[in-house]
C-alpha positions as CSV (number, residue, x, y, z in Angstrom):
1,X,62.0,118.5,74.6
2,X,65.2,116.1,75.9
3,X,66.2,119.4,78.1
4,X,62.9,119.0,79.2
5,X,62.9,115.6,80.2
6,X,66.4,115.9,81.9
7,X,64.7,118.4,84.1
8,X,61.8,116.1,85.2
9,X,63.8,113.5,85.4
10,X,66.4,115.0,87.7
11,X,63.4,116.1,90.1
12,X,62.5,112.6,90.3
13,X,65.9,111.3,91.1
14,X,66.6,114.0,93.8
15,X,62.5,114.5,94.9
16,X,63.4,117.6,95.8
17,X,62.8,121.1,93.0
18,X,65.5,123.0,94.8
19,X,67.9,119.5,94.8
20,X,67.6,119.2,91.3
21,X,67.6,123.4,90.6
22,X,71.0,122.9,92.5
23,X,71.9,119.8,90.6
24,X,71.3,121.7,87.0
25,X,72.9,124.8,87.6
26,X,69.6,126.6,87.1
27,X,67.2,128.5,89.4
28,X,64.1,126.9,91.0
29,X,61.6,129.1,89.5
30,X,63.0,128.5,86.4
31,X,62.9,124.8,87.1
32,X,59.5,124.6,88.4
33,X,58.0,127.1,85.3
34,X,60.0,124.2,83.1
35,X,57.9,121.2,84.8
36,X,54.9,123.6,84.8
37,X,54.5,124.2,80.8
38,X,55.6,120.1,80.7
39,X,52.6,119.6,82.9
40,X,50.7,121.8,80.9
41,X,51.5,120.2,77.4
42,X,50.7,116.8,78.7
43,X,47.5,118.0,80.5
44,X,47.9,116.0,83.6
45,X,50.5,116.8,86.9
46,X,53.2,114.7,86.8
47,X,54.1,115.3,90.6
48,X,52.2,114.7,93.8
49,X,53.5,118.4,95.5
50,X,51.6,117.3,98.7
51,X,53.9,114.5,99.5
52,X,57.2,115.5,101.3
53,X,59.4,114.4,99.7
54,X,57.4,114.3,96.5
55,X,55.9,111.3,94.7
56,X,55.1,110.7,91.0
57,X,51.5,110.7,89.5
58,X,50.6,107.6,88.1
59,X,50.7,110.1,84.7
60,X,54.3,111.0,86.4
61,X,55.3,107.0,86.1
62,X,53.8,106.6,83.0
63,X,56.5,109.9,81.9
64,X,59.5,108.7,83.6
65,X,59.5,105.3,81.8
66,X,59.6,106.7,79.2
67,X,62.3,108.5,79.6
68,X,64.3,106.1,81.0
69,X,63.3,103.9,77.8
70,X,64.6,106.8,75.4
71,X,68.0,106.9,78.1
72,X,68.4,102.9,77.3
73,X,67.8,103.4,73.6
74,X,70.8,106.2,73.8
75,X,73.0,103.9,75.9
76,X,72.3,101.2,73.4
77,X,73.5,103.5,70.3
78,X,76.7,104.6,72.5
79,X,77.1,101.2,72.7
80,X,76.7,100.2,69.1
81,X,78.8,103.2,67.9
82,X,81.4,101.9,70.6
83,X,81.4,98.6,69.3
84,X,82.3,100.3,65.4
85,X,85.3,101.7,67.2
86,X,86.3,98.8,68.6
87,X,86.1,97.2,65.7
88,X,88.9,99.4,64.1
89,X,90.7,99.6,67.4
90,X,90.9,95.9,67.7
91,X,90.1,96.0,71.8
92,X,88.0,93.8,73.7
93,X,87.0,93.8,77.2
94,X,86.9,90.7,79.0
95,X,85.6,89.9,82.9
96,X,86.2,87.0,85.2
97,X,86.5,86.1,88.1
98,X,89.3,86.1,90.3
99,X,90.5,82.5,89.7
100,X,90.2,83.2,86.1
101,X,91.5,86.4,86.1
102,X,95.0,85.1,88.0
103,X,95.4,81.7,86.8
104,X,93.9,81.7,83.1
105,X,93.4,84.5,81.7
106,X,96.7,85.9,81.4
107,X,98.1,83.1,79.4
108,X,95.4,82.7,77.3
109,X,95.8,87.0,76.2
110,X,99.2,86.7,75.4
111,X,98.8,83.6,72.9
112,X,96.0,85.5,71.6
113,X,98.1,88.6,70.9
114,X,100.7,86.6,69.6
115,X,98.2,84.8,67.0
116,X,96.6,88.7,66.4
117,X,99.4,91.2,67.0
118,X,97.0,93.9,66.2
119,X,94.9,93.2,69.2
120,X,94.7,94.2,72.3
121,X,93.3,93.0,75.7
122,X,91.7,94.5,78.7
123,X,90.9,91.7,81.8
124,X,88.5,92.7,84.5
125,X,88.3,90.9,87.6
126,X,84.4,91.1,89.3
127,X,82.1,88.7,91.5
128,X,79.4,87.3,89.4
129,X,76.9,90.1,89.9
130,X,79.5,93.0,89.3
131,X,80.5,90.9,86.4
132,X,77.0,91.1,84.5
133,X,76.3,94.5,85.8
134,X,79.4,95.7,83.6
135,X,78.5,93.2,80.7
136,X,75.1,95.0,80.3
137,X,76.3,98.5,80.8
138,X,79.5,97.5,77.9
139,X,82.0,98.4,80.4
140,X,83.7,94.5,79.5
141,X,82.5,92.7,75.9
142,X,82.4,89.3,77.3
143,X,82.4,87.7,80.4
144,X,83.4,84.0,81.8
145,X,80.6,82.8,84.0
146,X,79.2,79.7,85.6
147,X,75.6,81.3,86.3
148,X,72.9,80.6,83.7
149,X,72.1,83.9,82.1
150,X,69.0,85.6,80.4
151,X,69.0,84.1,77.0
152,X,66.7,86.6,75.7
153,X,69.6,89.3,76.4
154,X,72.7,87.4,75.7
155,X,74.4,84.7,73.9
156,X,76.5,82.3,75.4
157,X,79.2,79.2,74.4
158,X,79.8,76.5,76.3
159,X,83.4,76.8,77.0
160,X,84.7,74.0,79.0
161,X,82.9,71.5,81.4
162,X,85.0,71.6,85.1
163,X,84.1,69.3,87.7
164,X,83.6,70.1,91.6
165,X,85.6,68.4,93.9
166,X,85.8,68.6,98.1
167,X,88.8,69.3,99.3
168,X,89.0,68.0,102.7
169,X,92.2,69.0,105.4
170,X,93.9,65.3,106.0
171,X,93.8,66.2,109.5
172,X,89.8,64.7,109.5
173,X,89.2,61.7,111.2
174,X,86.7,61.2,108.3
175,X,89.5,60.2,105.7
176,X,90.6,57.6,107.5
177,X,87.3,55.0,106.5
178,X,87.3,56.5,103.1
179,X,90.8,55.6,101.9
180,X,89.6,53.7,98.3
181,X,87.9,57.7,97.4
182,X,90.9,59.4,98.3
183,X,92.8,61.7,96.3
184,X,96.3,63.6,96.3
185,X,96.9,67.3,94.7
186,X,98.7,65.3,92.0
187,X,96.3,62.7,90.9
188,X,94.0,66.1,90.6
189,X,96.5,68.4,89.2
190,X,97.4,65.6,86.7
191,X,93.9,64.4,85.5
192,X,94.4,61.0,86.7
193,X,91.5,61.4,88.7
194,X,89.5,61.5,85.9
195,X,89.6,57.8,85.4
196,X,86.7,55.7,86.3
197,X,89.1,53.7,88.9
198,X,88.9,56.3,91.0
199,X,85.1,56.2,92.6
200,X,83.0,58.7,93.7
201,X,82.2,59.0,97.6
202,X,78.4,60.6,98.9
203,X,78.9,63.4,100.7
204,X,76.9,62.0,103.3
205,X,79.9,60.4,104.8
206,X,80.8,64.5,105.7
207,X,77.6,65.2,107.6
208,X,78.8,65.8,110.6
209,X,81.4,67.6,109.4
210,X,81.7,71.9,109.1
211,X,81.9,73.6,105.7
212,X,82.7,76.3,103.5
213,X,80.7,77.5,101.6
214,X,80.7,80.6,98.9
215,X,78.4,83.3,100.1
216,X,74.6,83.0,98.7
217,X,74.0,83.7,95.4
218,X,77.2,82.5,93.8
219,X,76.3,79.7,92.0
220,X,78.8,77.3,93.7
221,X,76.4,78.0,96.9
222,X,73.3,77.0,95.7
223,X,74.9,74.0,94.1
224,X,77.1,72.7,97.2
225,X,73.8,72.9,99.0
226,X,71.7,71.3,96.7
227,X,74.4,67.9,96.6
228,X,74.3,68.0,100.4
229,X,70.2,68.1,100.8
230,X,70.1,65.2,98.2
231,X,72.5,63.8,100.2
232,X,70.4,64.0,103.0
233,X,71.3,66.2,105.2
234,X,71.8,70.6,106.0
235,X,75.3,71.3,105.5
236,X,77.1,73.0,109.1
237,X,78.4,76.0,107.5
238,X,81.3,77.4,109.6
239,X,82.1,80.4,107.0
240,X,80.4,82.1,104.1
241,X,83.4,83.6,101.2
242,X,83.3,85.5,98.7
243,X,86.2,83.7,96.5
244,X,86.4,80.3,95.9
245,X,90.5,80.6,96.3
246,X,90.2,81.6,99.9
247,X,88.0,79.2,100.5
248,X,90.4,76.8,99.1
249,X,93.5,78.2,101.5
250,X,91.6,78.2,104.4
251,X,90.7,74.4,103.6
252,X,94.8,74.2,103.6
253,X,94.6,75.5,106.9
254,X,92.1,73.2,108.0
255,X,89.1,75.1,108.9
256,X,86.8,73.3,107.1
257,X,86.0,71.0,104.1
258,X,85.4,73.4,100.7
259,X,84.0,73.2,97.4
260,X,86.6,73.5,94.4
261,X,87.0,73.5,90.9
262,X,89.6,70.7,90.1
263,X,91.0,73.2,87.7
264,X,92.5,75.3,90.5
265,X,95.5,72.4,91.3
266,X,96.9,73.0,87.9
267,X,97.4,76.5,88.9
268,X,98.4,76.3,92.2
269,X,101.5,74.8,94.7
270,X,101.1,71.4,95.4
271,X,99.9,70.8,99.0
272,X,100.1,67.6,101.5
273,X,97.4,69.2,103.3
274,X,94.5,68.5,101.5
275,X,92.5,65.4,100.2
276,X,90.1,65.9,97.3
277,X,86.9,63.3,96.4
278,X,85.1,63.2,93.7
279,X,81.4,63.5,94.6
280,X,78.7,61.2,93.6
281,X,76.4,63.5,92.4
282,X,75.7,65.1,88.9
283,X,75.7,68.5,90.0
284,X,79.5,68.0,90.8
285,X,79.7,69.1,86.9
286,X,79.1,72.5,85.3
287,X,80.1,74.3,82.1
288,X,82.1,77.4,81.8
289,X,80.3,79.7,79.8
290,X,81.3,82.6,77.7
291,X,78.2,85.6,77.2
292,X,78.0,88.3,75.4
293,X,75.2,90.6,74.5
294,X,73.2,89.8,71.4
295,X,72.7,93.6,70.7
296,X,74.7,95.9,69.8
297,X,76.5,92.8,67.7
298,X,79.6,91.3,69.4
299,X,83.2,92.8,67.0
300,X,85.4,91.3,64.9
301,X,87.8,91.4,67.5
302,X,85.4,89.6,69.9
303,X,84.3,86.4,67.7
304,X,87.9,86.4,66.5
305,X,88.5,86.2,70.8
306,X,85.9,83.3,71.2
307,X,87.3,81.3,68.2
308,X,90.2,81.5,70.0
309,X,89.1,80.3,73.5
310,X,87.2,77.2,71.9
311,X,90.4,75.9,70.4
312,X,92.2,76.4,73.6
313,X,90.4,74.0,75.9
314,X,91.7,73.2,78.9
315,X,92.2,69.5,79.9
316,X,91.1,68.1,82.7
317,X,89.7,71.0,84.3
């Protein structure tokens, strides 16, 4: 019966009998006898033969969802069974993004071997979309996001709260009526700019100004255009980016104002070329998340991994 439904299954995928005869390493007669006695045993067609290339039946949908149901159920055991293994193995898969990946995540693993010797971690670096596309297929165990996730699927922690900063090139006329919000790379990088003697500025002072801004769909994009409308104003956007690190470089090169974590100037070589504000606006702040799936169950070595993080917080980040 599962040979069966591999062989319908692959016809659907290729919509083609002699794609997927080609594909299974079997003849298409014997292929199409296979789909024929399937057919047969159901009592209605599964494929619309009249169509080029050919369609499913509504019976046919009704058949293929269930197979890729049973397919999920499977990958969900591997999964499960993987997760055992990893539990003697001591291994856990972690994603991030770049800035993570480069800046915290290194440090972080090699305390947390130190603390568990008999552990060991894998890093992957991913966008946001890559990065949840892996966490559902279990290529990584648990993944640091920003993005608010499908609580129904996954569990999350609030790791850390990190505020949003714009990092403006001091060669803008701009900072020179806005000297009281101004700050240096160190007041950031040393947390002094959390203090409350340090207002906040409305971004509708940079109006006129051009932005950058990460590309659409990364959180940081809906969120550095939501401060601007409230602000009162459509942001110029001058370039879309991928990473939130270039877009903080090419700030340094003064190409336009940027969106930033104030995390990144701990990591990072102090610069004379920027100025940072703190924005008045309460979407400047957003936690740090760690998900993982609720099923199969998270390992040992994966809560033992979260324990961890939560009693490493970063300060001022």
């Amino acid at each position: 019966m599962l040979k069966n439904m591999e062989y319908v299954y692959a016809v659907y995928v290729k919509k083609s009998f002699s794609k997927a005869a080609e594909e299974l390493y079997i003849s298409q007669p014997a292929l199409s006898a296979t789909i024929k006695k399937v057919e047969e045993e159901i009592g209605l067609p599964i494929f619309d033969r009249s169509s080029n290339p050919i369609q499913l039946t509504p019976a046919g949908e009704y058949y293929i969802q269930n197979i890729e149901n049973i397919m999920n159920l499977e990958k969900e055991m591997r999964s499960y069974f993987d997760s055992l293994l990893d539990n003697n193995r001591g291994t856990i898969n972690v994603g991030a993004a770049s800035f993570f990946c480069t800046s915290i995540l290194p440090t972080i693993a090699q305390n947390f071997q130190l603390e568990y010797p008999d552990y060991t971690i894998n890093i992957l670096e991913a966008n946001a979309d890559d990065l949840m596309k892996c966490l559902r297929t279990g290529i990584v165990d648990i993944i640091i996001d920003v993005e608010k996730r499908d609580t129904k699927l996954f569990e999350s922690v609030v790791w850390e709260e990190e505020q949003i900063l714009l990092a403006v090139p001091i060669s803008y006329e701009v900072n020179n009526s806005l000297e009281k919000y101004r700050l240096g790379f160190d007041d950031v990088a040393s947390g002094r700019y959390l203090s409350e003697k340090y207002p906040k500025v409305s971004l509708k002072e940079f109006e006129n100004e051009n932005f950058l801004f990460m590309k659409k769909g990364n959180d940081l994009y809906q969120r550095g255009l939501k401060m601007c409308r409230k602000a009162g104003f459509t942001p110029n956007v001058s370039m879309y980016l991928d990473q939130l690190l270039t877009s903080y470089y090419i700030a340094c090169n003064g190409k336009g104002i940027a969106f930033v974590r104030a995390g990144v100037t701990q990591f990072l070589e102090a610069t004379d070329k920027l100025y940072f504000y703190k924005i008045d606006d309460e979407n400047s702040y957003r936690n740090i998340m760690l998900y993982y799936k609720k099923s199969p169950p998270l390992s040992k070595v994966g809560m033992d991994f979260i324990d961890f993080m939560n009693k490493k917080k970063l300060v001022g980040i």
